[in-house]
C-alpha positions in Angstrom: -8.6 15.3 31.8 -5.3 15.5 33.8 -3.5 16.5 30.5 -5.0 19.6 30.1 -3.2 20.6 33.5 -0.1 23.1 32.6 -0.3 22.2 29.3 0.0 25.4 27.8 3.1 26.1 29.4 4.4 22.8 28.8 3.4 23.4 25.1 5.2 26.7 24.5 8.3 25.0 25.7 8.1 22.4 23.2 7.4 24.6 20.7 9.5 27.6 21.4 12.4 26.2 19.3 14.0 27.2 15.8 13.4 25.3 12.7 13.4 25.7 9.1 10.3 25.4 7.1 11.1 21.8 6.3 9.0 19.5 8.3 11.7 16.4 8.8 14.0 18.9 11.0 14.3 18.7 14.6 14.6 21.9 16.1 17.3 23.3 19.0 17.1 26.4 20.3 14.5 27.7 22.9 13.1 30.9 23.1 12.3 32.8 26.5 10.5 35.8 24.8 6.9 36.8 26.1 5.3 37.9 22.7 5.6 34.1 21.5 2.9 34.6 18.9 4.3 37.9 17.3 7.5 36.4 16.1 7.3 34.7 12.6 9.6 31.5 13.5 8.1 30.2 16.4 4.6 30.7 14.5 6.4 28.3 11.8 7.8 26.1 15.0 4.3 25.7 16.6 3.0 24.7 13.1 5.6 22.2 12.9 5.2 21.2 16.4 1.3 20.1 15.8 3.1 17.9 12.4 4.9 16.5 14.7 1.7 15.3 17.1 -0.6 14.4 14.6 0.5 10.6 14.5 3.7 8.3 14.6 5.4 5.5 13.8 4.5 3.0 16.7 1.1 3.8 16.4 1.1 3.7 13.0 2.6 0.1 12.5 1.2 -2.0 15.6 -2.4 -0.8 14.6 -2.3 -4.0 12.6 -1.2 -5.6 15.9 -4.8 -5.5 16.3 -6.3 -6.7 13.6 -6.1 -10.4 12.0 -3.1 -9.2 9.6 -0.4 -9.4 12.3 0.6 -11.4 15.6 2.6 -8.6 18.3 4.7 -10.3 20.1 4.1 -10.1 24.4 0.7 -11.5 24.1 -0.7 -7.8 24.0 -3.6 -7.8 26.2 -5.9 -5.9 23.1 -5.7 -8.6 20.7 -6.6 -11.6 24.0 -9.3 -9.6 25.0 -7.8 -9.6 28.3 -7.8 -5.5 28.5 -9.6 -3.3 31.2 -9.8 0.2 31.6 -6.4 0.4 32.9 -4.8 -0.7 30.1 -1.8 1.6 29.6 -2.4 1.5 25.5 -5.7 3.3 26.6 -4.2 5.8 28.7 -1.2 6.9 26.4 -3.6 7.0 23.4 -5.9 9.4 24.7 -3.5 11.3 26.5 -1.7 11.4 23.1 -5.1 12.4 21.1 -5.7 15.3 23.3 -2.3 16.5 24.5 -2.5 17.2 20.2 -5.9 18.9 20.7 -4.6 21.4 22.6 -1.3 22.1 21.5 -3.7 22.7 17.5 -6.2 24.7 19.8 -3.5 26.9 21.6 -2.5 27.5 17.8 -5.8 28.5 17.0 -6.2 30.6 19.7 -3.0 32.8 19.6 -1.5 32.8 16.0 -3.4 36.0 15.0 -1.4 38.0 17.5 1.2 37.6 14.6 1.4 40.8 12.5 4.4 39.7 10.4 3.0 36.9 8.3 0.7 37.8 5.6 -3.0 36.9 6.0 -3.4 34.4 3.7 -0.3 32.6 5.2 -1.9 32.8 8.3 -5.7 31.4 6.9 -3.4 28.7 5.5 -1.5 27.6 8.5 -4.8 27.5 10.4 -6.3 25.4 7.8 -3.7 22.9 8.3 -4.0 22.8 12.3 -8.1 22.4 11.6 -6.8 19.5 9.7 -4.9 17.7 12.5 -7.1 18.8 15.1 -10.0 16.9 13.2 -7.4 13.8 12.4 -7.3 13.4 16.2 -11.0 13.5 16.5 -11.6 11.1 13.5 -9.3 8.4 15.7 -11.0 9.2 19.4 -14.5 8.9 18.0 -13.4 5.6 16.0 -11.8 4.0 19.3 -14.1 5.1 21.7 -17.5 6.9 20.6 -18.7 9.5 22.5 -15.9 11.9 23.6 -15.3 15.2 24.9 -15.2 18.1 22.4 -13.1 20.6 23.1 -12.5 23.3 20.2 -11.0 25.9 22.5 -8.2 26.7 25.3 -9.8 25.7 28.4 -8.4 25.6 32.4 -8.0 22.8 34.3 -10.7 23.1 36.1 -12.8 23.4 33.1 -11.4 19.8 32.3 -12.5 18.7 35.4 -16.1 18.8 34.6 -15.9 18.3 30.6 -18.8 15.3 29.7 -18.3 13.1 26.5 -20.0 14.7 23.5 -22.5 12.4 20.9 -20.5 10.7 18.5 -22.6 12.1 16.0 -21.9 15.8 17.3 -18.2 14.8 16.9 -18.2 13.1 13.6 -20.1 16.8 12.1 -17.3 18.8 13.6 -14.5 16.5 11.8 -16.7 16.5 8.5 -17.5 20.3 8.5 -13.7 21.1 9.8 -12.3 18.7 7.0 -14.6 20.6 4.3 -13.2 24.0 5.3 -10.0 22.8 5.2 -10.7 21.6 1.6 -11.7 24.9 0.7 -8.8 26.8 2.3 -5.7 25.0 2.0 -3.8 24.9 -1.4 -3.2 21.4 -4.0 -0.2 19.7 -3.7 0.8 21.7 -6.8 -0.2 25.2 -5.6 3.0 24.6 -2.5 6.3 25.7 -3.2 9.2 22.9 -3.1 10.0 23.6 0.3 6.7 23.0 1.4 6.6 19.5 0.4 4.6 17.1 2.4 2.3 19.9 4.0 -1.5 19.1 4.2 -3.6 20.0 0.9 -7.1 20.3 -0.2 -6.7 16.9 -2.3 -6.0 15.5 1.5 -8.4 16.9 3.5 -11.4 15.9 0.8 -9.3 11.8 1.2 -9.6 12.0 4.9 -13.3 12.9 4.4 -13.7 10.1 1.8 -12.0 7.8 4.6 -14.5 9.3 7.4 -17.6 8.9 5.7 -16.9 5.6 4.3 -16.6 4.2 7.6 -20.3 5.2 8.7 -20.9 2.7 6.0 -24.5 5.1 5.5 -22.9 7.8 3.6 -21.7 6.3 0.1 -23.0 8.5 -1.5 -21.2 11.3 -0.3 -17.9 9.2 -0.5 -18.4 8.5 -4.6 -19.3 12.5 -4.6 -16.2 13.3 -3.1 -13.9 10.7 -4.9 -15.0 11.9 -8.2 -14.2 15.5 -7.1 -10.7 14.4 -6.5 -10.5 12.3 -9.8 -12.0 14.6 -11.9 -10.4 18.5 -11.1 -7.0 17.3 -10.9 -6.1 21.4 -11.3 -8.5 22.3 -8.2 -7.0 19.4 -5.6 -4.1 18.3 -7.4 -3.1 15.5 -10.0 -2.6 12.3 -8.5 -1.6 9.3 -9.6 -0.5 5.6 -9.1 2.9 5.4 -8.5 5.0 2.8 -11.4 6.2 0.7 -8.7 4.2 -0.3 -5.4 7.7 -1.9 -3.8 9.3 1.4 -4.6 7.0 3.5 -3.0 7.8 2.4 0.6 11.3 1.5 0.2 13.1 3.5 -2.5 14.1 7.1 -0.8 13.6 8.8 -4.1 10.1 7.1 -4.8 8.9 7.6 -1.1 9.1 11.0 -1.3 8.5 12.6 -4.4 5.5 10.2 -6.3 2.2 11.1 -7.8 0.4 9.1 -5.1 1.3 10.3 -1.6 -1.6 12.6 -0.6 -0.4 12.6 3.0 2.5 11.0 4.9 4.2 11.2 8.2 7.6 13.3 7.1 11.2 11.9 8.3 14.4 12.9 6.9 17.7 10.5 7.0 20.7 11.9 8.7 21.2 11.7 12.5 19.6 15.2 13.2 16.3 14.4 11.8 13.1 13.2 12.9 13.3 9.2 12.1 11.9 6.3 12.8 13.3 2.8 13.4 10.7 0.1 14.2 11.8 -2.6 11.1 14.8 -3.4 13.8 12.0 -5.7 15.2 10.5 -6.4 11.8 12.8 -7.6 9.2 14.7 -11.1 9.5 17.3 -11.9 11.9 19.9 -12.3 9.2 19.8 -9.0 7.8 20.9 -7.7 10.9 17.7 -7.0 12.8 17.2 -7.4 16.7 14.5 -9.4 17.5 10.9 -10.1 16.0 7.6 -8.0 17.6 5.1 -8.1 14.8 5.0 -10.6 12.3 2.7 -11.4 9.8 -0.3 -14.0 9.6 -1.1 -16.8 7.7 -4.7 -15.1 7.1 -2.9 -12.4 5.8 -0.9 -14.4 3.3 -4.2 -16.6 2.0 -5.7 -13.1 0.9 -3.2 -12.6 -1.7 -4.7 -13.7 -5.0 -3.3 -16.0 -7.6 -1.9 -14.1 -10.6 -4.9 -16.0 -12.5 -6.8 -13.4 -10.3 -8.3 -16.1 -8.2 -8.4 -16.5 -4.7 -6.2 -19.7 -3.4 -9.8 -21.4 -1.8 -11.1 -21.9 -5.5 -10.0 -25.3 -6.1 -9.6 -24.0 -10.3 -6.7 -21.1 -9.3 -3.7 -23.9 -9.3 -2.7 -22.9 -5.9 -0.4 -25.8 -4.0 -0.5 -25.6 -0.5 3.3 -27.2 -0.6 4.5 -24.8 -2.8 2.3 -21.6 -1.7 4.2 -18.8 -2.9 4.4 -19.7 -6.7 2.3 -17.8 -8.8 1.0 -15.3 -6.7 -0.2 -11.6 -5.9 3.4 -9.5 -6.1 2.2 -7.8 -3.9 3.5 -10.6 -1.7 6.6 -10.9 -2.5 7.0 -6.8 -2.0 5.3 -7.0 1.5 5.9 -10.0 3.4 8.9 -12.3 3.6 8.2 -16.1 3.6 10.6 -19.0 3.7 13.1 -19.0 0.6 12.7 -15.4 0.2 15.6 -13.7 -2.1 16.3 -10.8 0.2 18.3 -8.2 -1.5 21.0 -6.2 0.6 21.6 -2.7 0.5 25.4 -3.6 -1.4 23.1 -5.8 -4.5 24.0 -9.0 -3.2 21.3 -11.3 -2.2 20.5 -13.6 0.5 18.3 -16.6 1.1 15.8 -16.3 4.0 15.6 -19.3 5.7 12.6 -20.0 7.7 11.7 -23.8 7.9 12.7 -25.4 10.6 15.8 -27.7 9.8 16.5 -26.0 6.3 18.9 -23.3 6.5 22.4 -24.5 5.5 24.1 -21.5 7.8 24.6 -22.0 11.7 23.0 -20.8 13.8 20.2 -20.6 12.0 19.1 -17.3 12.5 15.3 -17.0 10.6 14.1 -20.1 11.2 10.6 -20.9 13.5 11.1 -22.1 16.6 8.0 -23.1 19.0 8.4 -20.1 22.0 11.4 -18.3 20.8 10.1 -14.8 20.2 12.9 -13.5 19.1 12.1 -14.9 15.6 8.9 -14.5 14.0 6.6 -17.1 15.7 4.2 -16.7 13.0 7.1 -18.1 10.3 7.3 -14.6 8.3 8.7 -11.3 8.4 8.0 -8.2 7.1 9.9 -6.9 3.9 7.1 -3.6 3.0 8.8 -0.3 4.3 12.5 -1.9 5.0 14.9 1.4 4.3 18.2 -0.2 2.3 20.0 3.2 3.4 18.9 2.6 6.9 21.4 3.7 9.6 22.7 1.6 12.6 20.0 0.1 14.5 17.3 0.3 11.5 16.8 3.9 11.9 15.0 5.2 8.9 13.9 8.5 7.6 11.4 7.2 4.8 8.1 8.9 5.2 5.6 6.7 6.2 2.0 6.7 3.8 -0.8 8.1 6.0 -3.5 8.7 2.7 -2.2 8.1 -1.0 -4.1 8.1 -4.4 -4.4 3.8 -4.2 -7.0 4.1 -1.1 -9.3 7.0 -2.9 -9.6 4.3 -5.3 -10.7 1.6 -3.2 -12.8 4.1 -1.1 -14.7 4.6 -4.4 -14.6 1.0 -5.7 -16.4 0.5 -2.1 -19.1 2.9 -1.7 -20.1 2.0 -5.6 -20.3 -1.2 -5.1 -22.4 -0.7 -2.1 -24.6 1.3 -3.9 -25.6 -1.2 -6.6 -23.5 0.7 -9.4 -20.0 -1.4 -9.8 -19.6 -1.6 -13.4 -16.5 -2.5 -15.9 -16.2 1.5 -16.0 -15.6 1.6 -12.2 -13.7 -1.5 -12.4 -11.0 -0.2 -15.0 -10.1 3.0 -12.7 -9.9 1.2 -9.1 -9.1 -2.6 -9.1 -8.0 -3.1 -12.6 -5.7 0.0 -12.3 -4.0 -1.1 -9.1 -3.2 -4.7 -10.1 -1.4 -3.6 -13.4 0.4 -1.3 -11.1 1.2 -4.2 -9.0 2.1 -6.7 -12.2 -0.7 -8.6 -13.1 -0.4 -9.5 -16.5 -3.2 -12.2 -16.8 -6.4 -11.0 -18.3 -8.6 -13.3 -16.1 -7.3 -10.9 -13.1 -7.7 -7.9 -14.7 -11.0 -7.8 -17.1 -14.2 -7.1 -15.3 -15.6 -10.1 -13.0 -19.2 -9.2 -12.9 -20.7 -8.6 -9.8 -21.4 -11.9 -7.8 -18.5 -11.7 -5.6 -17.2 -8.0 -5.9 -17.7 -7.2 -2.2 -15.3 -9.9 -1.1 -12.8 -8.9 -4.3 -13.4 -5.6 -3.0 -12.3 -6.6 0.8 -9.5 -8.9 -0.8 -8.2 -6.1 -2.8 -7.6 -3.3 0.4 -6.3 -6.0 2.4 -3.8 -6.8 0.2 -2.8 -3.1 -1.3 -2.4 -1.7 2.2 -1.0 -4.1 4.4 1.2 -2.3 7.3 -0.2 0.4 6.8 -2.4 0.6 10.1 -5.7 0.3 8.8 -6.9 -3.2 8.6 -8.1 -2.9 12.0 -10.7 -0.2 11.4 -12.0 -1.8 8.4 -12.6 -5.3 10.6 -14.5 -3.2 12.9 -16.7 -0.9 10.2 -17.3 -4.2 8.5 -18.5 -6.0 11.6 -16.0 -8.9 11.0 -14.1 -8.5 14.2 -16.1 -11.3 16.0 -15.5 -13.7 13.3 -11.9 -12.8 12.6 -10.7 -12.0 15.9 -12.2 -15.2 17.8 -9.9 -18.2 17.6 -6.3 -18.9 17.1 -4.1 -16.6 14.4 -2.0 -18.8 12.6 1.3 -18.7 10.9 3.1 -20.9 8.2 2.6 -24.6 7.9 5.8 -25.7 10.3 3.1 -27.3 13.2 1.4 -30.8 14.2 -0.2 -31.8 11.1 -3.1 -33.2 12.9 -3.9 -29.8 14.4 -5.2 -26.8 12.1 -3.4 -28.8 9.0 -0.3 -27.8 10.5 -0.9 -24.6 10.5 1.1 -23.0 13.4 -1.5 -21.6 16.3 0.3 -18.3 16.8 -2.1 -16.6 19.6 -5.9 -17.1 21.2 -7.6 -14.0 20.5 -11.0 -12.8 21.9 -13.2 -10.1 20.5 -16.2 -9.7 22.7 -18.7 -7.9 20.1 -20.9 -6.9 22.9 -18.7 -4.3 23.9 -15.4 -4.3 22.2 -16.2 -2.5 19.3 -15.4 0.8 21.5 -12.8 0.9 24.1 -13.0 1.5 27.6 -13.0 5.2 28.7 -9.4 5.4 30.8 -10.1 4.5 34.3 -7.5 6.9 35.4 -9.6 9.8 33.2 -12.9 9.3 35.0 -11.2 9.2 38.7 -10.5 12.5 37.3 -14.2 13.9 36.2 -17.0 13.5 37.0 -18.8 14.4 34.6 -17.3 11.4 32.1 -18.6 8.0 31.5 -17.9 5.0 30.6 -18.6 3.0 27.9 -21.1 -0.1 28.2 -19.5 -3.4 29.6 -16.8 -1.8 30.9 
């Protein structure tokens, strides 16, 4: 556990800086003083500080990297199965997980040396590091099982000698810390305007919903928890589907002020704010982008439903496999870019995104597939979900990104329902129904109840499609056990290949999923030269 080494030094320095109480602001100025703690605005700076290490953008984006929804670019060693315990995303993941840890547990430790700030602003602030601390626990025990437990400062030669603690001992500390923070922090309505985008009750009982449901032995909990959030919209705040899914990831306004964010990474615009800017290798070529690192799938595009409501394999839907973008999901249209695609440009003009090989009329033609060059998409799509129209030079964007919003507590509780025998129209009308009217469905044959007979795959369709790109498609493979059947075998892109092979489906990558062992990582070799006491995970 090298990262605990001089950590708590290296943590006041990052800390000791000023900031205001928004949580989009980079702070500047360092502070020398030796009664840290007992000053008000580095209390407020440390707070920040853990905001700042709960997640980010890279992670959040190439989790799909992962998972059959995207191809990265640079044949990344995860998605081959070619990985080992020295795999540097190993290494900077957990190094990442825990270097948070103890930045939220030097928090803990020294905040009430502060006599200045009330005590309820203090209960408060704790909640909301109890929060993160157990969102970093929820992703090591997802990743790799069994980890170390550490709730406390501790010296380096305590992390020496620390063992890995059962998973199940973990996943009771993130459930019981996640319930306390439900019961201490205040709704989204209860904060002042300043404080918007800090944690809530309303989020820590979704991140419980999003724990337990991937046990896949607690659905009964998850419904119990759901309906507290759907029905005491005073106790954890009223939330709501947002009018326009496009809008919520793109428009500045939307993004950030909406009645379905429950939690999102903050970013402000500006070139002194915390941004983000990884749509420079996302968006086509042509609208000014650098290169391509993680495009979109083929299996990803055949998810998206007809606007009949049926799925392009039924032979009845109407779908044409020569013209395969007609009359579908709009969800599409507002995620993925495919060839033809009317892009519009921040001035209101429009462009037409070429991506066949030999069609576009303008040379060099910058969009279109071309066997081995990965600067464009090699998988003959681009992403259009989370591009920023007021980005600045180079793509950099301060739209918050969508960690939990109202659309997933819906799905969580379409799930667990299903799973427990009790999907009914009822249950139907609030979840699926409710987010493809939000998303334009008119038709009535994809928005009346189905019956029953093939909910768990509309179910799976349905949280594919509503939250593409946003990082989670890989955890659901794995809690659903499809990872060996979805992740062995060649990702595909558009059909611009040999006709003769795959239907000319392009074969975009091998992948390998060994479901022996890869359903947990390896334990970082580098991590266990260091103690002793840890062990590693079987096959590894």
């Amino acid at each position: 556990m090298k990262y605990f080494k001089k950590l708590f030094i290296a943590t006041l320095a990052i800390i000791a800086v000023s900031s205001c109480k928004k949580l989009d602001l980079v702070p500047t100025n360092k502070f020398t003083d030796q009664d840290f703690w007992t000053t008000s605005i580095n209390v407020n700076n440390a707070l920040n500080n853990n905001y700042s290490l709960m997640y980010n953008s890279n992670l959040y984006f190439y989790n799909d990297d992962m998972s059959d929804n995207a191809y990265g670019s640079g044949n990344d060693p995860i998605a081959t199965g070619s990985f080992n315990a020295s795999t540097a995303k190993f290494i900077n993941d957990w190094k990442y997980y825990y270097s948070a840890i103890n930045s939220c547990n030097l928090f803990l430790a020294y905040v009430d040396q502060n006599k200045t700030l009330g005590a309820d602003v203090i209960a408060r602030m704790k909640c909301e590091v109890r929060f993160i601390r157990a969102w970093d626990y929820f992703n090591l025990m997802r990743w790799w099982g069994d980890v170390p437990l550490i709730t406390s400062v501790i010296t380096p030669d305590q992390a020496k000698v620390i063992g890995r603690s059962p998973r199940a001992t973990v996943l009771s500390f993130v459930t019981s810390e996640l319930e306390a923070c439900a019961a201490g922090l205040p709704s989204k309505d209860q904060y002042a305007a300043a404080d918007n985008g800090r944690i809530t009750n309303g989020a820590a009982l979704a991140l419980e919903a999003r724990v337990l449901l991937y046990e896949g032995n607690r659905m009964q909990d998850v419904v119990t928890i759901c309906e507290k959030l759907m029905n005491n919209p005073s106790t954890y705040g009223n939330y709501s589907l947002a009018s326009n899914y496009g809008a919520l990831f793109s428009d500045a306004t939307v993004n950030k002020t909406n009645t379905e964010t429950m939690l999102a990474l903050q970013y402000s615009s500006g070139t002194t704010g915390r941004a983000w800017s990884e749509d420079f290798d996302f968006a086509p070529i042509s609208t000014g982008a650098r290169v391509n690192s993680l495009a979109p799938t083929q299996e990803l595009v055949n998810d998206y439903i007809m606007t009949n409501g049926k799925p392009i394999t039924d032979p009845t839907s109407g779908y044409d496999q020569n013209n395969p973008y007609v009359n579908r999901d709009p969800r599409l249209t507002a995620t993925i870019v495919y060839d033809q695609y009317k892009w519009l440009n921040p001035d209101g003009t429009t462009q037409i995104i070429y991506i066949k090989p030999g069609t576009d009329p303008n040379k060099p033609p910058l969009n279109e597939y071309a066997p081995g060059n990965e600067a464009v998409s090699q998988s003959g799509y681009y992403w259009r979900k989370y591009f920023d129209p007021n980005h600045l030079p180079g793509f950099v964007s301060g739209l918050n990104l969508q960690m939990i919003r109202w659309a997933e507590v819906l799905l969580d509780y379409a799930e667990a329902e299903n799973s427990l025998g009790q999907m009914n129209a009822d249950v139907w009308n609030k979840t699926i129904m409710a987010l493809r009217q939000r998303a334009g469905f008119t038709d009535p044959n994809a928005l009346n109840y189905p019956g029953n007979s093939d909910m768990t795959n509309i179910i799976m369709r349905e949280r594919r499609t509503e939250l593409a790109m946003e990082g989670l498609r890989t955890e659901d493979i794995r809690r659903w056990k499809l990872s060996e059947t979805v992740l062995n075998g060649y990702a595909h892109g558009a059909r611009y290949g040999d006709p003769t092979v795959d239907n000319g489906y392009i074969r975009v990558q091998l992948r390998h999923f060994d479901a022996t062992k890869n359903y947990l990582w390896p334990i970082p070799q580098s991590e266990l030269n260091l103690d002793k006491n840890l062990t590693q995970n079987p096959g590894y």
